[in-house]
N, C-alpha and C positions, 0 to 999 in steps of 0.2 A: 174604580172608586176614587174618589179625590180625597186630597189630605187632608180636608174639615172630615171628614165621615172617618177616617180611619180611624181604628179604638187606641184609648191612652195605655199606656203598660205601665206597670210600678216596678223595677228589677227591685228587688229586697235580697241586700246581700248581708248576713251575720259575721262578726269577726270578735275575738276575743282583744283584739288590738296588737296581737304576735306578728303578724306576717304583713309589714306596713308594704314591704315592695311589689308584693305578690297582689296586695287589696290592693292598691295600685292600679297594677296591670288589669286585674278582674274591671275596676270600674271604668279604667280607659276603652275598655274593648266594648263596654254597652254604647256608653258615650259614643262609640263612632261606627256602633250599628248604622247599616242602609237604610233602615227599618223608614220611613216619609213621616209618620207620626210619633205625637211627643210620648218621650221618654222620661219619668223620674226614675232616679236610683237611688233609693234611699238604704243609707249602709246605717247598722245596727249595731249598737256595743253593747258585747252583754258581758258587764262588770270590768267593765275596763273605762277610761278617760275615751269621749270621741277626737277623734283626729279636725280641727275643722277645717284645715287646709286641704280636704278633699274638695270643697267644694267648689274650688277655682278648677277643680277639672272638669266641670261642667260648659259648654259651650249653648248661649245661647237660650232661651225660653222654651224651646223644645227637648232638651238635653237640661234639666235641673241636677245638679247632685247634692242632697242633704243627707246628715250624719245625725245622731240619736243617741241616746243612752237608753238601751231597755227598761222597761218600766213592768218588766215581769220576773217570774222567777228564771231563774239560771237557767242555760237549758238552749237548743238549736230548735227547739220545737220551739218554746217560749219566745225565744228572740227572732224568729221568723214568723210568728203570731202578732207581735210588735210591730212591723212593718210592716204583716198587712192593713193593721189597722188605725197607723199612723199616714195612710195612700190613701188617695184616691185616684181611681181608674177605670177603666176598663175591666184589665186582663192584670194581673200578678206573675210576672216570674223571678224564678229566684239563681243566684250563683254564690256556691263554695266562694270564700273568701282566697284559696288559690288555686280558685278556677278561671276560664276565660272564655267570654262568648264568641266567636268565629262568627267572619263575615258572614253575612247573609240570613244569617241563625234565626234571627227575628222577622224578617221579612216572608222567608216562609212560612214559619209555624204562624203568622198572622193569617195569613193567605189563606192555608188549611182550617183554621178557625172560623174564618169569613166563608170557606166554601161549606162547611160541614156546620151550622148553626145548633143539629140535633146536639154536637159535641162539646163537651164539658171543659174537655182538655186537652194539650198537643205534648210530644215528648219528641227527641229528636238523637243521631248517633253521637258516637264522641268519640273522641282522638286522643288515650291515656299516654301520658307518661312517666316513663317506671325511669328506673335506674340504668341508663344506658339504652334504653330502646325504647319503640313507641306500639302502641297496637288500636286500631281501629274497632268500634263496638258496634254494631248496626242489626238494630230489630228488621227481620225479612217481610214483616207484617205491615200492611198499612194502619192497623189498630192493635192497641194493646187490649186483650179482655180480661174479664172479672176470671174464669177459667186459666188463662196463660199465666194468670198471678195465684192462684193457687196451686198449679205444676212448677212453677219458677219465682225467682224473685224480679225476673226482666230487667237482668244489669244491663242493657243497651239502653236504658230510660235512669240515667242519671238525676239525682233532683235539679241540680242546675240546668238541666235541659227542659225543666215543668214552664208550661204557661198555663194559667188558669182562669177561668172566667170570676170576676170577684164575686159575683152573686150567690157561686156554689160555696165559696169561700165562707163566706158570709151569711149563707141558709142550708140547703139543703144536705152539702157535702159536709160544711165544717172546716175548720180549720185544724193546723200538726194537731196530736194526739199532745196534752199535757200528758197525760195518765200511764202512759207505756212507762214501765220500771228503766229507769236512768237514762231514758230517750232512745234506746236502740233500737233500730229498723224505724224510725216514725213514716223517712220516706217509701217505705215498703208500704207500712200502714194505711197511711194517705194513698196512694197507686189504690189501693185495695178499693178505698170506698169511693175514689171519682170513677175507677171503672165500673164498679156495681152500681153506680146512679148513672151514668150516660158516658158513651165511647170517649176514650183516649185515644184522642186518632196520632201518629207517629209520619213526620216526616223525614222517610231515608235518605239521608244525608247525614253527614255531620257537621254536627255547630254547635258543638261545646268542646273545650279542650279542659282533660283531667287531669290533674299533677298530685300522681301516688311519689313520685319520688323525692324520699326522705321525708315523706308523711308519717306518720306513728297516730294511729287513729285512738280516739279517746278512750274506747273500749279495749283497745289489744291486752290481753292478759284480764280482765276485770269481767271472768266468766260467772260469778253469782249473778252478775247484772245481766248479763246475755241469755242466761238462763231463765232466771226470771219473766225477762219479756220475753222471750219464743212462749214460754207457759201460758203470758197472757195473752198473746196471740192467737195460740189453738183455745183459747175458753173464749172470745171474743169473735173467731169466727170459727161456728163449729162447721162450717162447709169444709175445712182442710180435712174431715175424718172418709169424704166422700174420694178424694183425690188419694189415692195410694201411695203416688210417687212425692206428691207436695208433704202430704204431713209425712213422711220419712222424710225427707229432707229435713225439718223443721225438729223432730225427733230426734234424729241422729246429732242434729247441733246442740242440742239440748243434754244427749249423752256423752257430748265429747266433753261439753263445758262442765258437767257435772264430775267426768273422770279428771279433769285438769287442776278441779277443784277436792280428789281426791274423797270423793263420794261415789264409794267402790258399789253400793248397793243399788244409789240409786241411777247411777252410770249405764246399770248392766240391767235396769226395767226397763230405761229409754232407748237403748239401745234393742233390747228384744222388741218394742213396739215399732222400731224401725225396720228392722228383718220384717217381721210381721207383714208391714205394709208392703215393703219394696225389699228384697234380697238386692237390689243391687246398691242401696244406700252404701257408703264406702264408710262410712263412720263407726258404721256397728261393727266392722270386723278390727276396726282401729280400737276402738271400746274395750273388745275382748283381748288384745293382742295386751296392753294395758293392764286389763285386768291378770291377766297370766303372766305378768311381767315381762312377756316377749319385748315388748318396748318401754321405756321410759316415758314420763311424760316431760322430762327436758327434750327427748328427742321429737317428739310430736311436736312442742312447742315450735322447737327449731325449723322443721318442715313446712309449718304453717307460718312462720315468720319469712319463709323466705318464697313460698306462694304468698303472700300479702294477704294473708284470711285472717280473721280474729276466732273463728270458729268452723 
């Protein structure tokens, strides 16, 4: 294919305007994607002053970089809503403000897009790093399905790994979820209905790098909000009631967040509805250890703080 035909991309990257070295790095590494066709990166402030000195980090008419002030409400959903609809392009992907796109990243998932036309959207592996070490995340699938995302949440499909065709963006898929309670999971959410409308197809490899360390995610500790969206999660799609293992999963986060939050009764419903589904859900027996004061919930906290889970 020649580089007039190749499709345009829009990276949309959100940043509250904290991590100026990190955005940086995030916009440097699109900018010097292989990728043969043009690239904007339009970076997103939501509530914060735009930096405009980004945009000397752009190279060239195929490499634009432009900066925004969101013009929606608050929010990673709202402010990556923002930037798709301040693009034009093609294809949409997006990167964590300190995240980074690894060579090659884009050149494939284009590739897979162009071979697979039935497909909505591409996801790709990624290379965390934590605090002193690094780990490798890699779907063994060539597709993510509407099924795999109701047994799992498919963390080898990070949202900085999304590319998306604008069309679905923009009709039949939708854009992030305003509506989920305090934005949590929206990239879950999303995964959910591009795979229910047409394949997520996954190329194994990696080409995103993730940087959990010295992260402190917006939700850690702010389990009424966690709570709340799992709830509205299973009432929005009631296919999780078919999966056994998914809605325990999703249940039992729902009973942890409620015991953390010292809501001993209804802790111990969602937790029975997790047994229910799946005895091997781990949470319901954490739930009850809790409830019988075998454990504290500073200890639980503490353990989940240092797996890196908010729930």
């Amino acid at each position: 294919m020649s580089e007039q035909r190749l499709p345009s991309v829009a990276a949309v990257i959100c940043t509250r305007g904290d991590r100026a070295e990190l955005l940086r790095e995030a916009v440097d590494s699109i900018v010097h994607q292989d990728y043969a066709g043009p690239i904007t990166i339009m970076v997103v402030f939501d509530r914060a002053v735009p930096d405009e000195s980004l945009t000397e980090l752009g190279d060239g008419p195929t490499r634009e970089v432009r900066v925004m002030l969101s013009d929606r409400p608050a929010g990673s959903s709202a402010c990556r809503n923002a930037g798709i609809l301040a693009t034009e392009s093609d294809l949409v992907g997006f990167c964590d403000d300190d995240d980074s796109w690894l060579p090659g990243k884009l050149t494939a998932q284009v590739a897979e897009l162009v071979r697979r036309p039935e497909a909505g959207s591409v996801a790709c592996g990624a290379v965390t790093i934590h605090d002193g070490w690094t780990s490798e995340c890699v779907w063994d699938k060539p597709e993510i399905t509407f099924s795999d995302l109701l047994r799992s949440r498919v963390k080898e499909a990070s949202p900085s790994s999304f590319v998306v065709r604008r069309e679905l963006l923009l009709g039949s898929v939708g854009m992030f979820s305003e509506e989920i309670p305090g934005g949590f999971a929206e990239d879950y959410e999303i995964l959910l209905r591009m795979a229910g409308h047409s394949p997520v197809v996954y190329v194994r490899q990696v080409g995103v790098q993730v940087r959990v360390q010295g992260r402190t995610s917006h939700f850690t500790g702010n389990w009424a909000v966690i709570a709340e969206a799992l709830e509205w999660l299973l009432a929005e799609y009631p296919a999780f009631s078919g999966v056994r293992r998914g809605y325990a999963r999703l249940a039992g986060q729902i009973a942890l967040s409620k015991g953390m939050l010292g809501e001993r009764r209804e802790s111990l419903r969602w937790a029975s509805r997790a047994f229910r589904a799946s005895p091997l859900e781990i949470r319901s027996y954490v739930v009850a250890a809790m409830a019988l004061h075998a454990v504290s919930r500073s200890w639980v906290l503490a353990r989940l703080t240092a797996a890196g889970a908010t729930s």
